[in-house]
Every structure is written in structure tokens, then in C-alpha cells.
PDBQT receptor file of N, H, CA, C and O in Angstrom, charges set to zero:
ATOM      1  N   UNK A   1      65.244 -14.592   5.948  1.00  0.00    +0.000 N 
ATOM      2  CA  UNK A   1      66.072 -15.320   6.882  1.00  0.00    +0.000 C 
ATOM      3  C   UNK A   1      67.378 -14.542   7.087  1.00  0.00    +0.000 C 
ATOM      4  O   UNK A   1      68.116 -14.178   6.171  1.00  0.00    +0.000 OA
ATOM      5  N   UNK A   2      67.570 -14.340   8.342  1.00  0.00    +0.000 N 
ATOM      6  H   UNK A   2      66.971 -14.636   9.086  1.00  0.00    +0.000 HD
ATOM      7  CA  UNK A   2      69.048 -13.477   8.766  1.00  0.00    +0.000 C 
ATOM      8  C   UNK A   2      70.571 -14.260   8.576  1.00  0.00    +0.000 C 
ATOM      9  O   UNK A   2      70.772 -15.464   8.739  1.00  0.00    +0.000 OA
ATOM     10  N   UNK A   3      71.304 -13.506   8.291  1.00  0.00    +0.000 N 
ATOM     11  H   UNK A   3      71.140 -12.529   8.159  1.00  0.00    +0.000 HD
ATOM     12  CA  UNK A   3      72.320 -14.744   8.153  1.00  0.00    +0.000 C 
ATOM     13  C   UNK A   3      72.963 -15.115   9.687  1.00  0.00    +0.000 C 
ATOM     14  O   UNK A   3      73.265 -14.171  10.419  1.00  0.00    +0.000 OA
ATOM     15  N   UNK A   4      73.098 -16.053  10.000  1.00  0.00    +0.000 N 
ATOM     16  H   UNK A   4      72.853 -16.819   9.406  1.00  0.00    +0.000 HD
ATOM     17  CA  UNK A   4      74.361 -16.116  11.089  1.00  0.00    +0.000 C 
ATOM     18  C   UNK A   4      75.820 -15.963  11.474  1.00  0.00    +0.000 C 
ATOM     19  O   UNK A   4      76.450 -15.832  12.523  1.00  0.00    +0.000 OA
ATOM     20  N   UNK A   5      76.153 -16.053   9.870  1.00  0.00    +0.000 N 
ATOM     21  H   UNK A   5      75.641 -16.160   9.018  1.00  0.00    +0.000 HD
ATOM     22  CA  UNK A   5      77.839 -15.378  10.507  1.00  0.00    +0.000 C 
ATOM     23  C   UNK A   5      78.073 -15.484   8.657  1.00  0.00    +0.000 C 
ATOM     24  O   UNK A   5      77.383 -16.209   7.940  1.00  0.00    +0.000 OA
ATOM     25  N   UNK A   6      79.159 -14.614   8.178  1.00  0.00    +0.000 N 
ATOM     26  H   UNK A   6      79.720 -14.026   8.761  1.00  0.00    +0.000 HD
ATOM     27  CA  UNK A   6      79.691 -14.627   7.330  1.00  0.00    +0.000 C 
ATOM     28  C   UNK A   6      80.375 -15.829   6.796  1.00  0.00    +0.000 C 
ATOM     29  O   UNK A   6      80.035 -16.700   7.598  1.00  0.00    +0.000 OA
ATOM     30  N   UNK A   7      81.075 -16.340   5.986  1.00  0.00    +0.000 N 
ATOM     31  H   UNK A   7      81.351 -15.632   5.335  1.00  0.00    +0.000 HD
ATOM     32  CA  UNK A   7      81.919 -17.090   5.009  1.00  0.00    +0.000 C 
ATOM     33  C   UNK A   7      83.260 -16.371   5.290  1.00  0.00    +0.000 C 
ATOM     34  O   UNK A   7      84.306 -17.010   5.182  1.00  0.00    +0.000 OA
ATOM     35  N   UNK A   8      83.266 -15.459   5.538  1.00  0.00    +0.000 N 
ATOM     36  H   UNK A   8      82.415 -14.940   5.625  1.00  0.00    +0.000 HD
ATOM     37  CA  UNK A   8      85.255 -15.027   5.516  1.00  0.00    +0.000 C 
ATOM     38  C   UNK A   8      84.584 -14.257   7.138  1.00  0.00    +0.000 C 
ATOM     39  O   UNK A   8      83.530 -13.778   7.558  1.00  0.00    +0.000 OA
ATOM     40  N   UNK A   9      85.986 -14.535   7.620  1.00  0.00    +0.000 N 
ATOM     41  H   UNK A   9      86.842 -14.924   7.279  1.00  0.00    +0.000 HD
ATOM     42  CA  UNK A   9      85.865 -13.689   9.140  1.00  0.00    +0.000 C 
ATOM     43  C   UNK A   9      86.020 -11.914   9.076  1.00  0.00    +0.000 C 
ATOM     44  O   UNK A   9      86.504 -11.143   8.247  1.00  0.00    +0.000 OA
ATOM     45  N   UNK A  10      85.643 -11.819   9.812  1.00  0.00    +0.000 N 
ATOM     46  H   UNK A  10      85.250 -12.446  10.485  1.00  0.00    +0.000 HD
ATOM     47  CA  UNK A  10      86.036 -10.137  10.040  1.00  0.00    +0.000 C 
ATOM     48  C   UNK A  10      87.388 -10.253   9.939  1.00  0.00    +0.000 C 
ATOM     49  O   UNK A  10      87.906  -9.514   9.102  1.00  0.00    +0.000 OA
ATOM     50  N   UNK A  11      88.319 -11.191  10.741  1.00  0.00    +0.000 N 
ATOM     51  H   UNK A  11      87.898 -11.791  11.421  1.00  0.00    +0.000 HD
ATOM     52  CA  UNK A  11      89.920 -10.611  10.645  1.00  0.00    +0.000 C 
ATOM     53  C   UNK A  11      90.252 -10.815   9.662  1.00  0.00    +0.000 C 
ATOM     54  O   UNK A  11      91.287 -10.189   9.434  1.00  0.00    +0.000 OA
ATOM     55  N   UNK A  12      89.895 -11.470   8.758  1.00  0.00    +0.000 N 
ATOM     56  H   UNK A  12      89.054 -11.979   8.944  1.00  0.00    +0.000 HD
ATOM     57  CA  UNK A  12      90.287 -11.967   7.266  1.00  0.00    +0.000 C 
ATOM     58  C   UNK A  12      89.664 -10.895   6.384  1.00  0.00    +0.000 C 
ATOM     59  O   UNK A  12      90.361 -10.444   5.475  1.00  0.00    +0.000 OA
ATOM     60  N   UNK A  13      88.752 -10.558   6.509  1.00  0.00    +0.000 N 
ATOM     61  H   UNK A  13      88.185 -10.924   7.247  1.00  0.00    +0.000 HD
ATOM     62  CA  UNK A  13      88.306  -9.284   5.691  1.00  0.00    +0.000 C 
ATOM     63  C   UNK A  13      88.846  -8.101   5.932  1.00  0.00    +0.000 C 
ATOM     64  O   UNK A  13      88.864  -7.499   4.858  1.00  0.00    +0.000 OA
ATOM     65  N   UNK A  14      89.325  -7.410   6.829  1.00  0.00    +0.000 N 
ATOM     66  H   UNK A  14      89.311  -7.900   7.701  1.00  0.00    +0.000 HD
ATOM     67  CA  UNK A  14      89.800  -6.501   7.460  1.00  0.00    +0.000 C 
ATOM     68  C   UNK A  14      91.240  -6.914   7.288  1.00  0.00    +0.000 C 
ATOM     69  O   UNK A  14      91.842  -5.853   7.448  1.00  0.00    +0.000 OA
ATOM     70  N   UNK A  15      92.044  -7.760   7.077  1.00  0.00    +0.000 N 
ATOM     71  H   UNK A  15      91.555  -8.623   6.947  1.00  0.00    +0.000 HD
ATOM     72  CA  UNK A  15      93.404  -7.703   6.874  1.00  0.00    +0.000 C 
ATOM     73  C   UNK A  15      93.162  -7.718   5.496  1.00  0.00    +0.000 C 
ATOM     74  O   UNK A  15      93.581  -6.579   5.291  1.00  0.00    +0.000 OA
ATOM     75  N   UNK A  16      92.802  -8.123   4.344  1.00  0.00    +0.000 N 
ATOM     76  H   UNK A  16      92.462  -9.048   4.510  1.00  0.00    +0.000 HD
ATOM     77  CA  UNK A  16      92.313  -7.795   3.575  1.00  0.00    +0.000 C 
ATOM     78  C   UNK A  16      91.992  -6.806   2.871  1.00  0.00    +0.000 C 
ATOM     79  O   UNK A  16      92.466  -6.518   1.773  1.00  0.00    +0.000 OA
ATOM     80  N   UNK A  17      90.882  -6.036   3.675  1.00  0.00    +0.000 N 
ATOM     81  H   UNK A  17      90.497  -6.270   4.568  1.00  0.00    +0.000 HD
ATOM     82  CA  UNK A  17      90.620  -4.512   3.582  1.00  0.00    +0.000 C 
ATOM     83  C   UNK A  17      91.993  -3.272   3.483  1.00  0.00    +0.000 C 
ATOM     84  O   UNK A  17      91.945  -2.203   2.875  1.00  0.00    +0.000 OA
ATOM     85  N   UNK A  18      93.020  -3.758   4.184  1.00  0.00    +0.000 N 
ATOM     86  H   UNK A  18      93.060  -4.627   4.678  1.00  0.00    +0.000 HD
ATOM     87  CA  UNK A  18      94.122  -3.521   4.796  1.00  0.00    +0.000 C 
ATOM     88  C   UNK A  18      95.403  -3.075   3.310  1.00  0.00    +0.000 C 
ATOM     89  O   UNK A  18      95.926  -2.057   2.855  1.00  0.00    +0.000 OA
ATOM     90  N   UNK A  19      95.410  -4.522   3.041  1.00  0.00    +0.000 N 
ATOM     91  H   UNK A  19      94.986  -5.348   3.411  1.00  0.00    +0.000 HD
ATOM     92  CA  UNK A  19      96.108  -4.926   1.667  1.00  0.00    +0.000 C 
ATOM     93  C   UNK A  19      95.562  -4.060   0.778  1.00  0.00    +0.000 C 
ATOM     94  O   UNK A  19      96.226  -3.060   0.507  1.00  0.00    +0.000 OA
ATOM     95  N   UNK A  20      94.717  -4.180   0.365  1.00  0.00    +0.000 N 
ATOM     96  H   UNK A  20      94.177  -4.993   0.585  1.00  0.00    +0.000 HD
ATOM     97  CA  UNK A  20      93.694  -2.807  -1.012  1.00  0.00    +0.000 C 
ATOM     98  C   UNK A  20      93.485  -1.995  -0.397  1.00  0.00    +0.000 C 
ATOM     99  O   UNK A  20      92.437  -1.431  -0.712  1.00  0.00    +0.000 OA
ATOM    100  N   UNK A  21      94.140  -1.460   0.658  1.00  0.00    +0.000 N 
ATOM    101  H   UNK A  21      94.991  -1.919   0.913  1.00  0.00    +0.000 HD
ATOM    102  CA  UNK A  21      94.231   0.415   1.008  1.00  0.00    +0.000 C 
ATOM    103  C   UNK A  21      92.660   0.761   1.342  1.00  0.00    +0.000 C 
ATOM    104  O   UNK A  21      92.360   1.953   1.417  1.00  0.00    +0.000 OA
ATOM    105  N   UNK A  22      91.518  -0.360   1.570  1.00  0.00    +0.000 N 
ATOM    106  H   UNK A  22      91.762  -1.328   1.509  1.00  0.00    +0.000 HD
ATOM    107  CA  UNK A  22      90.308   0.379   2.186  1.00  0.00    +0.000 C 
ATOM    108  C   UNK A  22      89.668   0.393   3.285  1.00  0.00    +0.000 C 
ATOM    109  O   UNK A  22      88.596   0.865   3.664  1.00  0.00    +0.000 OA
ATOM    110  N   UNK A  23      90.731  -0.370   3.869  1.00  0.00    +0.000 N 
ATOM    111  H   UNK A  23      91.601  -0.754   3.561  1.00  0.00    +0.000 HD
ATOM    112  CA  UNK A  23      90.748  -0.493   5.366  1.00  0.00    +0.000 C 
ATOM    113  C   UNK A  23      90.231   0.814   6.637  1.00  0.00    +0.000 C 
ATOM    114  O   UNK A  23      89.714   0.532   7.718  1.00  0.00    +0.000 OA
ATOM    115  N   UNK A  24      90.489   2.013   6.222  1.00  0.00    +0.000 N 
ATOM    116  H   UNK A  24      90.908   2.242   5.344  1.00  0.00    +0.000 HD
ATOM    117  CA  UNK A  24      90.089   3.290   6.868  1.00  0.00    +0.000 C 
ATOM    118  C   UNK A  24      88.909   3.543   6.430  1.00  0.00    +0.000 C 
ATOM    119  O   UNK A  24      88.281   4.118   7.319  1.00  0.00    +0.000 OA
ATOM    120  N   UNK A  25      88.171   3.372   5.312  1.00  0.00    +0.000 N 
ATOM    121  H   UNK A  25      88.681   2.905   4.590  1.00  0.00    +0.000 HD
ATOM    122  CA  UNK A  25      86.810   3.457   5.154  1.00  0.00    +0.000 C 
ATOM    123  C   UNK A  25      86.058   2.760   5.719  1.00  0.00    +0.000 C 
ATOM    124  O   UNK A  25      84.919   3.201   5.871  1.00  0.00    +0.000 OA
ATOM    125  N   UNK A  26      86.439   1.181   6.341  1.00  0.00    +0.000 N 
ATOM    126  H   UNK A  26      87.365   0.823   6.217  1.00  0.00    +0.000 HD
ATOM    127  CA  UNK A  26      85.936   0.353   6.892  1.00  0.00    +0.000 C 
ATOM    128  C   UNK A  26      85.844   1.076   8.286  1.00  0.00    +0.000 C 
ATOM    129  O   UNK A  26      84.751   1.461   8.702  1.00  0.00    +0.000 OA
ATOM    130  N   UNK A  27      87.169   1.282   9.103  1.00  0.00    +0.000 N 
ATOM    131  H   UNK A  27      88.056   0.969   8.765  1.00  0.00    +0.000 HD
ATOM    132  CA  UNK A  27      87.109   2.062  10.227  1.00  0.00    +0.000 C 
ATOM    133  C   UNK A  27      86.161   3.172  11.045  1.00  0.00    +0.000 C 
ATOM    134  O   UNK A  27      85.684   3.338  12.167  1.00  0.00    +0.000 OA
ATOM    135  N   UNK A  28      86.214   3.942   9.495  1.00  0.00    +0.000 N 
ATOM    136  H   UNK A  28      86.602   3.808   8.583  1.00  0.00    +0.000 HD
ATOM    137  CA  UNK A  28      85.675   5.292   9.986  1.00  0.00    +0.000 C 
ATOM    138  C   UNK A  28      84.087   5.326   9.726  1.00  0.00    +0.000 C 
ATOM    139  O   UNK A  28      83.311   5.977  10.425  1.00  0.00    +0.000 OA
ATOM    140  N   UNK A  29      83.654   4.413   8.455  1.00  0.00    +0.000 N 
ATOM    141  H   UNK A  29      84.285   3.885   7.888  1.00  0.00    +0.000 HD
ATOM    142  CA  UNK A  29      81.814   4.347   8.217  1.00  0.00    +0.000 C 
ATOM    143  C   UNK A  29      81.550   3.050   8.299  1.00  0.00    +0.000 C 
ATOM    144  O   UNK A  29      80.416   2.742   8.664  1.00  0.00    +0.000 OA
ATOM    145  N   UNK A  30      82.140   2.403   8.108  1.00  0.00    +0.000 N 
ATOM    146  H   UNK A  30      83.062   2.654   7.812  1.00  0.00    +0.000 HD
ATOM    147  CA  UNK A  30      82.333   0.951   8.335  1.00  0.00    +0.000 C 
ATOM    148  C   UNK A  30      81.792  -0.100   7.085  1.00  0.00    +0.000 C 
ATOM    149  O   UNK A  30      81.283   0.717   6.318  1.00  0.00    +0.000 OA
ATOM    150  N   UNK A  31      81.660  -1.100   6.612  1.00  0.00    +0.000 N 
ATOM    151  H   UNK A  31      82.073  -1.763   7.235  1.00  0.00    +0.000 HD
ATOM    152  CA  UNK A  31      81.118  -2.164   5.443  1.00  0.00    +0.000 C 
ATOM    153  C   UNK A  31      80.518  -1.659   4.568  1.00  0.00    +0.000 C 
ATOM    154  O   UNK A  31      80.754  -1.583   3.362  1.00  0.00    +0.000 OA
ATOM    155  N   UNK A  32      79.504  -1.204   5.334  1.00  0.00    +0.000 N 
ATOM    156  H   UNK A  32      79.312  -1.266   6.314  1.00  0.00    +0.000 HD
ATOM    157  CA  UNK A  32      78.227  -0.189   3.964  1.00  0.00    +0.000 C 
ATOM    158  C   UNK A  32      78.886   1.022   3.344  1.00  0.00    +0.000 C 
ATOM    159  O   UNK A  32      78.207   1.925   2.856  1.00  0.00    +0.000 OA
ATOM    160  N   UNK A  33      79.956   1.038   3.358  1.00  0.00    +0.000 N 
ATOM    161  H   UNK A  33      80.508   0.304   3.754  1.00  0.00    +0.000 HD
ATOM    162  CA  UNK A  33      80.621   2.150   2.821  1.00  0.00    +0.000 C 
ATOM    163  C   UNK A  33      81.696   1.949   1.862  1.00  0.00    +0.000 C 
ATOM    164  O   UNK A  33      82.125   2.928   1.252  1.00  0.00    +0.000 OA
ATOM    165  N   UNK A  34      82.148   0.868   1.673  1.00  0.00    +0.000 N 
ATOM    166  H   UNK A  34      81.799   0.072   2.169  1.00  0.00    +0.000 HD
ATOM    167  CA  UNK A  34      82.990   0.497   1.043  1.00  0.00    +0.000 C 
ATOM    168  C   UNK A  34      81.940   0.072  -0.682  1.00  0.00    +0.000 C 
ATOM    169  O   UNK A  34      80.807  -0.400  -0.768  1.00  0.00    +0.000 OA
ATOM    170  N   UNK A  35      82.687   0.390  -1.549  1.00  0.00    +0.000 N 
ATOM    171  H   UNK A  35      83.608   0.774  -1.480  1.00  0.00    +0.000 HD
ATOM    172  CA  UNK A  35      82.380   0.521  -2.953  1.00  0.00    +0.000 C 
ATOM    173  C   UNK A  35      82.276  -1.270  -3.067  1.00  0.00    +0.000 C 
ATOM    174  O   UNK A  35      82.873  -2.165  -2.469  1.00  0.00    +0.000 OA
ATOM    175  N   UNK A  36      81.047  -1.270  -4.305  1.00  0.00    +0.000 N 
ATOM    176  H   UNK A  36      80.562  -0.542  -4.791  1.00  0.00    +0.000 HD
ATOM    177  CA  UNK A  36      80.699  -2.406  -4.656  1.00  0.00    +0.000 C 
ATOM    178  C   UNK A  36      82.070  -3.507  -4.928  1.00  0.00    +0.000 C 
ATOM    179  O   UNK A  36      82.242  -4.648  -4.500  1.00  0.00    +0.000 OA
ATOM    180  N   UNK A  37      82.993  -2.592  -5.875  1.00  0.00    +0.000 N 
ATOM    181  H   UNK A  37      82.854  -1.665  -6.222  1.00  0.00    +0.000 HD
ATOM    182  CA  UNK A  37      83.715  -2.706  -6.803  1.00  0.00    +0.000 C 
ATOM    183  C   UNK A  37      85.164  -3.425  -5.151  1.00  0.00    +0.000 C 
ATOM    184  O   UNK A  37      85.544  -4.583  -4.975  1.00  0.00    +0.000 OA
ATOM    185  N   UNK A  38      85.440  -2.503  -4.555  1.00  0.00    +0.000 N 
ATOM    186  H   UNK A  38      85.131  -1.562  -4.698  1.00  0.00    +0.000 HD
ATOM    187  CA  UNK A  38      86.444  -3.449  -3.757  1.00  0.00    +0.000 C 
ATOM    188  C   UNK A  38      85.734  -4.005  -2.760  1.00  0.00    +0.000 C 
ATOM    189  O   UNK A  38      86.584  -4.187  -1.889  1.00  0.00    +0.000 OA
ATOM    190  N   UNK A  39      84.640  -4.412  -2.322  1.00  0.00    +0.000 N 
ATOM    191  H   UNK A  39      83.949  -4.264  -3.029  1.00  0.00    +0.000 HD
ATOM    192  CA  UNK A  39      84.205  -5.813  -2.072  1.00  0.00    +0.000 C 
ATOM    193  C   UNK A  39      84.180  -6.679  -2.553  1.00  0.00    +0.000 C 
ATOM    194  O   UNK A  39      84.258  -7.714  -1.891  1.00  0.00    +0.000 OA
ATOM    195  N   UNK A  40      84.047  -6.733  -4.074  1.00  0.00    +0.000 N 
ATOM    196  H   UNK A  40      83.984  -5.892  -4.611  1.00  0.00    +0.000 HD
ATOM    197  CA  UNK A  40      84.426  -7.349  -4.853  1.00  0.00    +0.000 C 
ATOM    198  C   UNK A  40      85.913  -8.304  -4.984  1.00  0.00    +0.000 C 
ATOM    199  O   UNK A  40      86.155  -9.510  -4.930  1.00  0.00    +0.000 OA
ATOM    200  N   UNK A  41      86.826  -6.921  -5.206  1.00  0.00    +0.000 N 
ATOM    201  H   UNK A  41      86.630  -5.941  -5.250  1.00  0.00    +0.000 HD
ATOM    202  CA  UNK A  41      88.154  -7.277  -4.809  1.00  0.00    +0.000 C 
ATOM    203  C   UNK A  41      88.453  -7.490  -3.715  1.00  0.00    +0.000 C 
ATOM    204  O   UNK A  41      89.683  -7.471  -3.773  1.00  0.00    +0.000 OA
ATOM    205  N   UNK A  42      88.052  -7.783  -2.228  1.00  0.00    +0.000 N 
ATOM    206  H   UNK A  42      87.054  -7.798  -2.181  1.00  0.00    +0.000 HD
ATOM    207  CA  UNK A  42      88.220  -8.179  -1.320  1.00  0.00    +0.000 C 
ATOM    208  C   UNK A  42      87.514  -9.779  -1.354  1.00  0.00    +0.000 C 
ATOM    209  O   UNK A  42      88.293 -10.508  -0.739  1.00  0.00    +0.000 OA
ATOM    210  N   UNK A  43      86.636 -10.367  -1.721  1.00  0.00    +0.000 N 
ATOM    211  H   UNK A  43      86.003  -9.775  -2.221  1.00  0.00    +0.000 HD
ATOM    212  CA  UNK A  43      85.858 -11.552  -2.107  1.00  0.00    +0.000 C 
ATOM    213  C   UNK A  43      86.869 -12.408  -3.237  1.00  0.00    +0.000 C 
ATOM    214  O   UNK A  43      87.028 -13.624  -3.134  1.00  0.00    +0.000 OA
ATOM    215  N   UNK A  44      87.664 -11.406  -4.565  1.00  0.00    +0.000 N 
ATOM    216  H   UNK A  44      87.534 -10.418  -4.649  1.00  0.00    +0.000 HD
ATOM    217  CA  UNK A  44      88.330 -12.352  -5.619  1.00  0.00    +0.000 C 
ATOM    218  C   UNK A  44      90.113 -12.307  -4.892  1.00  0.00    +0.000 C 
ATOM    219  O   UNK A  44      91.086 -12.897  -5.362  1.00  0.00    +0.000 OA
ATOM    220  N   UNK A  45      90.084 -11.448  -3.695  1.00  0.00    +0.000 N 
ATOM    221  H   UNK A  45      89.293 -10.969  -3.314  1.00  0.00    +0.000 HD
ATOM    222  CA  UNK A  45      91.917 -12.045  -2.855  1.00  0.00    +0.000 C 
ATOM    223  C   UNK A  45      91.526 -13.122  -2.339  1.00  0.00    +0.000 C 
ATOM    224  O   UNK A  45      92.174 -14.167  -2.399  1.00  0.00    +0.000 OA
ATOM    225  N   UNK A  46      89.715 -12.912  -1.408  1.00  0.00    +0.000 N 
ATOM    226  H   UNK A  46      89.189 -12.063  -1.359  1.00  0.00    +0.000 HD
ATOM    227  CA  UNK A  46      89.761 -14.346  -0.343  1.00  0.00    +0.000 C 
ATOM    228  C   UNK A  46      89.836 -15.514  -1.212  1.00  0.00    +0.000 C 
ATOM    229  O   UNK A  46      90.456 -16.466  -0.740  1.00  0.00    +0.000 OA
ATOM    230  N   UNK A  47      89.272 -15.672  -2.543  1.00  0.00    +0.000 N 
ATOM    231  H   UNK A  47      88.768 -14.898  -2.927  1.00  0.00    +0.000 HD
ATOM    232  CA  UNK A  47      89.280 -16.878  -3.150  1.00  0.00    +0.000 C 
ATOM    233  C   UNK A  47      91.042 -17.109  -3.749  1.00  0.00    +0.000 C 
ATOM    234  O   UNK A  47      91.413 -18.272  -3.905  1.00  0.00    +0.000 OA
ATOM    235  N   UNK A  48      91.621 -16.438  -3.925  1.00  0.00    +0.000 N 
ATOM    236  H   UNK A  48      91.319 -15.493  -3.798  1.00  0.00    +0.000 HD
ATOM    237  CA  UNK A  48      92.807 -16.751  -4.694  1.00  0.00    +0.000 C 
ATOM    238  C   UNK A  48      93.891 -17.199  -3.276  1.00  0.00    +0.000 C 
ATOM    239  O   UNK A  48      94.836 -17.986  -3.217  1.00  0.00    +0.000 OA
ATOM    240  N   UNK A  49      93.297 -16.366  -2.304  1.00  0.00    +0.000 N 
ATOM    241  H   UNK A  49      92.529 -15.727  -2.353  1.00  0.00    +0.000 HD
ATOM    242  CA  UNK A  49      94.068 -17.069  -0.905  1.00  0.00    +0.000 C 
ATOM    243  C   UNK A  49      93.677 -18.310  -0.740  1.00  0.00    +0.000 C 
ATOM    244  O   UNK A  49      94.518 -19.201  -0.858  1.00  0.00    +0.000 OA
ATOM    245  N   UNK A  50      92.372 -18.617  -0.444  1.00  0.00    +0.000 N 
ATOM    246  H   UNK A  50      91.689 -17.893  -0.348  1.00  0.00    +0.000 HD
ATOM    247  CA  UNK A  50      91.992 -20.306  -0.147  1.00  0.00    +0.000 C 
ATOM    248  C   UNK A  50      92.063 -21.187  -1.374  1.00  0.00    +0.000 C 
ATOM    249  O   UNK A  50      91.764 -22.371  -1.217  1.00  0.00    +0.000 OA
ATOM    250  N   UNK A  51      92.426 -20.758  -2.596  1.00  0.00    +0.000 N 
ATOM    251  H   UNK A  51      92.669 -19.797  -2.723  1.00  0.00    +0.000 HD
ATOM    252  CA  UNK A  51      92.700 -21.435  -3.972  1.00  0.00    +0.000 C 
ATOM    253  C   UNK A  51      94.208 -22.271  -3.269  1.00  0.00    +0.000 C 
ATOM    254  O   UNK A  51      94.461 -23.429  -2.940  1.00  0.00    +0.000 OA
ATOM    255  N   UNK A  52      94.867 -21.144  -3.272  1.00  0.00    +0.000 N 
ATOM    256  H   UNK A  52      94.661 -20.202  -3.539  1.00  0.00    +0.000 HD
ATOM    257  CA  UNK A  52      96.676 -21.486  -2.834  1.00  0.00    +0.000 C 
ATOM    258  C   UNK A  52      96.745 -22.112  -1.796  1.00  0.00    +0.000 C 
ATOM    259  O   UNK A  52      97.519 -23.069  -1.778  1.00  0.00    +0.000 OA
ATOM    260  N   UNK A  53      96.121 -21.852  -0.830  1.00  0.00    +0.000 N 
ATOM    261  H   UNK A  53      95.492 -21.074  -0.845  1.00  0.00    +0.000 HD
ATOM    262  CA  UNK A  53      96.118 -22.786   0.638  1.00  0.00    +0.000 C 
ATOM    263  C   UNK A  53      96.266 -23.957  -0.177  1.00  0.00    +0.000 C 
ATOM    264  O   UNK A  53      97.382 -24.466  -0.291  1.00  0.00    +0.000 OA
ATOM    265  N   UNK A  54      94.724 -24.704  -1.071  1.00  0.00    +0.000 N 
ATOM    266  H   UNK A  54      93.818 -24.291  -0.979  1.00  0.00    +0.000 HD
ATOM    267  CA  UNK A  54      94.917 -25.890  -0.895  1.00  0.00    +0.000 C 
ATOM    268  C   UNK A  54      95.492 -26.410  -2.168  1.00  0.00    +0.000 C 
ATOM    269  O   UNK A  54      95.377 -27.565  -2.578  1.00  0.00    +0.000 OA
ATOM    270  N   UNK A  55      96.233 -25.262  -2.844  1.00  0.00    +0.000 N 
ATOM    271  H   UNK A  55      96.327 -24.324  -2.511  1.00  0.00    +0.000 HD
ATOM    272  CA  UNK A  55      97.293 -26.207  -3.966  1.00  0.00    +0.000 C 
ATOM    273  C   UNK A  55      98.467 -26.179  -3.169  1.00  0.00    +0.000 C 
ATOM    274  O   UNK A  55      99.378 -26.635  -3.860  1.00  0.00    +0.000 OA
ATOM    275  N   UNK A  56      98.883 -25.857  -2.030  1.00  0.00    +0.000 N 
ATOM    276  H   UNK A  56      98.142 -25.487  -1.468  1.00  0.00    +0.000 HD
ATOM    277  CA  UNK A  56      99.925 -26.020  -1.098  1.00  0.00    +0.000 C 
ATOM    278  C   UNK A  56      99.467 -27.060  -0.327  1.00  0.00    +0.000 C 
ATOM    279  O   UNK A  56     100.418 -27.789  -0.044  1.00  0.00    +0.000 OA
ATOM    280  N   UNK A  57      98.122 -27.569   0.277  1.00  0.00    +0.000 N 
ATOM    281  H   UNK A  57      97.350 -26.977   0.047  1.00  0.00    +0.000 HD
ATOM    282  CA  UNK A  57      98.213 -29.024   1.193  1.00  0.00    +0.000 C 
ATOM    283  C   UNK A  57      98.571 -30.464   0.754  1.00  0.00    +0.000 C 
ATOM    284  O   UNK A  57      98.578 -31.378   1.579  1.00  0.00    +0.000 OA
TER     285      UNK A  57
């Protein structure tokens, strides 16, 4: 089964990508190129961002 859309947006991953400096690897080969290891760390910012969102609502 194909997925239909991600859990975090492209602009959220990519600003993201941005923050941990791997943002130009994304650019230039794009997703499949980026190391297991900072997808990773791009997946444990999105959770610590939407953690804080909602200890701030």
C-alpha cells in the first residue's frame, strides 16, 4: 500500500533539514540521500517541536 502524504510536511522537514545543516543534501540528491542517522534527528526535533506546541496550549 502507497502512502498518501507524509506525517510532517515538506516545509517542516526542510526547515528542519535547514536547522541540522542538511538541508543542501536534500537540495542537491534529495531525501534518499540524507543519512539514516539525521532523519532520525530530523523526526526527534519534529517531536520535541509538537511536544512544546502543546505544553504551551
Amino acid at each position: 500500500m502507497a502512502r498518501n502524504r507524509g506525517i510532517i510536511s515538506e516545509r517542516l522537514k526542510e526547515e528542519i533539514a535547514k536547522e541540522l545543516g542538511v538541508y543542501n543534501t536534500v537540495a542537491s540528491e534529495g531525501w534518499g540521500s540524507v543519512t539514516s542517522r539525521d532523519c532520525g534527528n530530523i523526526v526527534k526535533k519534529a517531536i520535541e517541536m509538537a511536544e512544546r506546541n502543546l505544553e504551551n496550549r
